[in-house]
C-alpha positions in Angstrom: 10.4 -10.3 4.2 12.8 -11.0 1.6 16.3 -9.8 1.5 18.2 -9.1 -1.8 21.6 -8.8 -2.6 24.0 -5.9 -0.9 25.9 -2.7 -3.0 29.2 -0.9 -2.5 29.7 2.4 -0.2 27.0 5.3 -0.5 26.9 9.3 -1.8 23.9 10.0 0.5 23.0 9.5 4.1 20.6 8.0 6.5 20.2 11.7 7.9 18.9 12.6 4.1 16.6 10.3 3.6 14.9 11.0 6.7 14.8 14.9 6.2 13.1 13.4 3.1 10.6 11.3 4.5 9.8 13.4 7.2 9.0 16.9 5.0 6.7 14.4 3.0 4.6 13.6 6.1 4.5 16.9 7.0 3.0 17.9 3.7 0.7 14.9 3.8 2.4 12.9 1.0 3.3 10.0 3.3 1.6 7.0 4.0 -1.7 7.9 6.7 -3.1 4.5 7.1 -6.3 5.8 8.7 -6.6 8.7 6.2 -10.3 9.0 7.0 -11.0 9.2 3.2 -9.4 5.7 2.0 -10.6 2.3 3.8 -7.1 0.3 3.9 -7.2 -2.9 2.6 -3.2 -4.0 2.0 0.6 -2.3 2.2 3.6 -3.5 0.5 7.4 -1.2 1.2 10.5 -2.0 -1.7 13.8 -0.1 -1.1 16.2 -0.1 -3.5 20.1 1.1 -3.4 23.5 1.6 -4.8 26.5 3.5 -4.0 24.5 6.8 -5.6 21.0 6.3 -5.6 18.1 5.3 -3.4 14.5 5.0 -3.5 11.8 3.6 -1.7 8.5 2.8 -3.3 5.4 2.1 -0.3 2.5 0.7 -1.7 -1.4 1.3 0.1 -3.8 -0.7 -1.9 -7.4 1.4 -0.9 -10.8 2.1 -1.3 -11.8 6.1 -1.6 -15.3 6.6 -1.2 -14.8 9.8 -2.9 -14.0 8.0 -6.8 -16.9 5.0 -5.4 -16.9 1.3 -7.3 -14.0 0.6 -9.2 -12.7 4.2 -9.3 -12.6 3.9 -5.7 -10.1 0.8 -6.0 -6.2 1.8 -6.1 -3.2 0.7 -5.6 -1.7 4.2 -4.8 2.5 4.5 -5.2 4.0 7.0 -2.7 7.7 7.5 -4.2 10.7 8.8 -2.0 14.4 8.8 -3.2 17.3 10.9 -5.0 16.7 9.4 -8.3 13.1 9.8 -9.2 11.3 11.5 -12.4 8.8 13.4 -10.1 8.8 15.5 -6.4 9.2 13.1 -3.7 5.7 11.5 -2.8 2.4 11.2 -4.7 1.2 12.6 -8.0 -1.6 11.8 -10.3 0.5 8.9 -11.9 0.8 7.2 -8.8 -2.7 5.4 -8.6 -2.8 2.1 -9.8 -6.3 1.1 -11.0 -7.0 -2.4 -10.0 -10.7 -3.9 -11.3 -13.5 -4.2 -13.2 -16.8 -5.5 -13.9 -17.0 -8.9 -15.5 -19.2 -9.7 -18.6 -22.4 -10.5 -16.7 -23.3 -8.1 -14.2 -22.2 -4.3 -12.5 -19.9 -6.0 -9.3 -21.4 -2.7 -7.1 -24.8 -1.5 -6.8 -25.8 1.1 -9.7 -26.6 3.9 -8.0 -23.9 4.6 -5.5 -21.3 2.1 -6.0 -20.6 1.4 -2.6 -21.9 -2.6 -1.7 -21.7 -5.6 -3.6 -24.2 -6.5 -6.0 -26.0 -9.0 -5.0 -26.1 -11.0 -8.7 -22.8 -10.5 -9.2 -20.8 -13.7 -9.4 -17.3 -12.2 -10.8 -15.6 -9.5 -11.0 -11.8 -9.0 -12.9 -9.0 -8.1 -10.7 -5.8 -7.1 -13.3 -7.8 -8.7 -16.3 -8.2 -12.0 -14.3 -11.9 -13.5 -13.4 -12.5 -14.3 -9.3 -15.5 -15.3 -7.8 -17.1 -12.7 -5.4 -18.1 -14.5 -2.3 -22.2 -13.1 -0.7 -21.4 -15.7 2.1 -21.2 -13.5 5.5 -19.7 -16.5 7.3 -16.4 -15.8 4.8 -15.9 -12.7 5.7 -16.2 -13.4 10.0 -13.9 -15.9 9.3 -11.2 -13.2 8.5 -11.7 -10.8 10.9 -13.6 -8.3 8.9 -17.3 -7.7 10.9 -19.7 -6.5 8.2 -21.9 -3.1 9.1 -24.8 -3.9 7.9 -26.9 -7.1 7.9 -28.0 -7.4 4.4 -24.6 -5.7 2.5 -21.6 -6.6 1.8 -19.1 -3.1 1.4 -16.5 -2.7 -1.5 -14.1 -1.7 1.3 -15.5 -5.2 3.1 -15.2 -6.9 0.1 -11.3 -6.4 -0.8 -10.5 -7.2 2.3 -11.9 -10.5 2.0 -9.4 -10.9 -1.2 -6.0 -11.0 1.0 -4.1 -12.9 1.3 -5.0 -14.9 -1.7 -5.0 -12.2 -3.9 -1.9 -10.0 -2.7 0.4 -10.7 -6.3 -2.9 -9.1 -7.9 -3.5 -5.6 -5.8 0.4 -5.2 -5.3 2.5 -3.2 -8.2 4.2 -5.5 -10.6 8.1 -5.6 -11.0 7.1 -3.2 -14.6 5.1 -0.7 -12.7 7.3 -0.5 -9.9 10.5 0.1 -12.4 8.1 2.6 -14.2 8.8 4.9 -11.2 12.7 4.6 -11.0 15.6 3.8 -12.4 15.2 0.3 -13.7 19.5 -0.8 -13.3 18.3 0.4 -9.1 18.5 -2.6 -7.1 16.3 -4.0 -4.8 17.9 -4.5 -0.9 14.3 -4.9 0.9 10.7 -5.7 -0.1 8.5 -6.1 3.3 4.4 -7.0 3.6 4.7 -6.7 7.1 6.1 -3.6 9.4 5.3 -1.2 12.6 3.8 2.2 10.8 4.0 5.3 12.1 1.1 6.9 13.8 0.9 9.9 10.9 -2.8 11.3 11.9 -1.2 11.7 15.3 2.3 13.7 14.2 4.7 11.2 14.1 7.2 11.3 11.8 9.2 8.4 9.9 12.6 9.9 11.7 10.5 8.7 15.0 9.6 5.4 14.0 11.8 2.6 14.6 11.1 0.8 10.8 11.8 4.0 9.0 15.6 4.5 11.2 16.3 0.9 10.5 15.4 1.4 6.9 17.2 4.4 6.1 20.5 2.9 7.6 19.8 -0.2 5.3 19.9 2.3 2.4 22.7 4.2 3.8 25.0 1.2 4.1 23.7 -1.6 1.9 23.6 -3.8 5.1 20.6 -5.2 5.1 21.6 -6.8 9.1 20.9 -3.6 10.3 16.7 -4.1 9.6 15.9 -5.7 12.8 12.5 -4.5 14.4 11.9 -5.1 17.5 8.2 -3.5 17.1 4.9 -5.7 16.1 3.9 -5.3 12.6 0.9 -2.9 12.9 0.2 -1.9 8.8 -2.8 -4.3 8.7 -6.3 -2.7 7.9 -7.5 -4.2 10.8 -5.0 -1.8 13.4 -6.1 1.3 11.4 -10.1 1.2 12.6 -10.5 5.3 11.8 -9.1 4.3 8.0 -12.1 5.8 5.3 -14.6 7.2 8.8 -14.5 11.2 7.6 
């Protein structure tokens, strides 16, 4: 977690921005991290502040088996605040597209775009070359069991990329300003926090990270972010995540 520097007193409240939040998950346009159409892979949360504005940017870096290959790879921006160019939560400009195929050969299979390739030896994540890894032992190493015996899944895959390759699925600074104000400052930017269970009702205003958050941008105090909850936003806690 990193903590940036404090602002002066607020126009808004923590009551706000949790009427906010909460309308959002009601309409399905907050973060569901088993949303049975997206297979999680990584999360990333930056709240910004001053004594006017807010906004809070949560990032869910995905694979939809609905766009398949690399149209199925996003980095999808769901947008909350007071200040922001659009209706608070996701639109069409929100998706971040990630990858592509390298010179040599398609990274996913041709006709369904779903497993790796199996001659595929790179792939370019944000313009950059990496090495795709066909050794299964890799992959139990992290935690990630692979279904079948003789494929490797996209969703299976990107997993296999974090942590190394966090900096390249999360937004940059650019595309995050993009989104809001770019003189907003930053007062939080967490990898790690307890989610709340969206599939199953709960809303942010019952969740102990959104509370703590939204007093953080009501006050600027940054002291008053203290979870007592286990971070739970990893892929791995989210099993029903891309199973429709």
């Amino acid at each position: 977690m990193k903590r940036f520097g404090l602002s002066k007193k607020r126009e808004y409240s923590e009551k706000e921005i949790l009427e906010q939040l909460d309308k959002c998950a009601q309409e399905f346009m907050f973060p569901m991290l088993d949303n049975g159409h997206v297979y999680p892979i990584h999360s990333k949360l930056n709240a910004y502040r001053d004594e006017k504005r807010w906004a809070l940017i949560i990032e869910v870096i995905g694979f939809s088996y609905r766009g398949g290959g690399h149209d199925g790879i996003s980095n999808c921006l769901h947008i909350y605040g007071n200040c922001i160019n659009m209706m608070p939560g996701i639109d069409n400009s929100s998706f971040l597209y990630l990858t592509d195929d390298s010179a040599e050969y398609l990274t996913f299979d041709e006709e369904y775009s779903e497993f790796l390739n199996p001659k595929a030896k790179t792939m370019l994540l944000r313009g950059k070359e990496l090495s795709i890894n066909h050794n299964r032992e890799f992959y139990s190493n992290k935690g990630i069991d692979l279904v079948e015996e003789n494929r490797i899944f996209v969703w299976e895959f990107m997993r296999g990329l974090v942590p190394e390759w966090n900096n390249e699925l999360e937004a940059t600074e650019q595309e995050l300003n993009a989104k809001i104000p770019v003189d907003l400052p930053k007062i939080l930017e967490l990898t790690e926090w307890f989610h709340p269970d969206c599939a199953g009702m709960e809303l942010p205003s019952q969740n102990e990270t959104f509370v703590q958050i939204a007093r953080v941008l009501e006050t600027g105090k940054t002291e008053f972010y203290r979870p007592t909850k286990k971070p739970n936003n990893h892929w791995s806690n989210w099993p029903n995540g891309g199973n429709l």
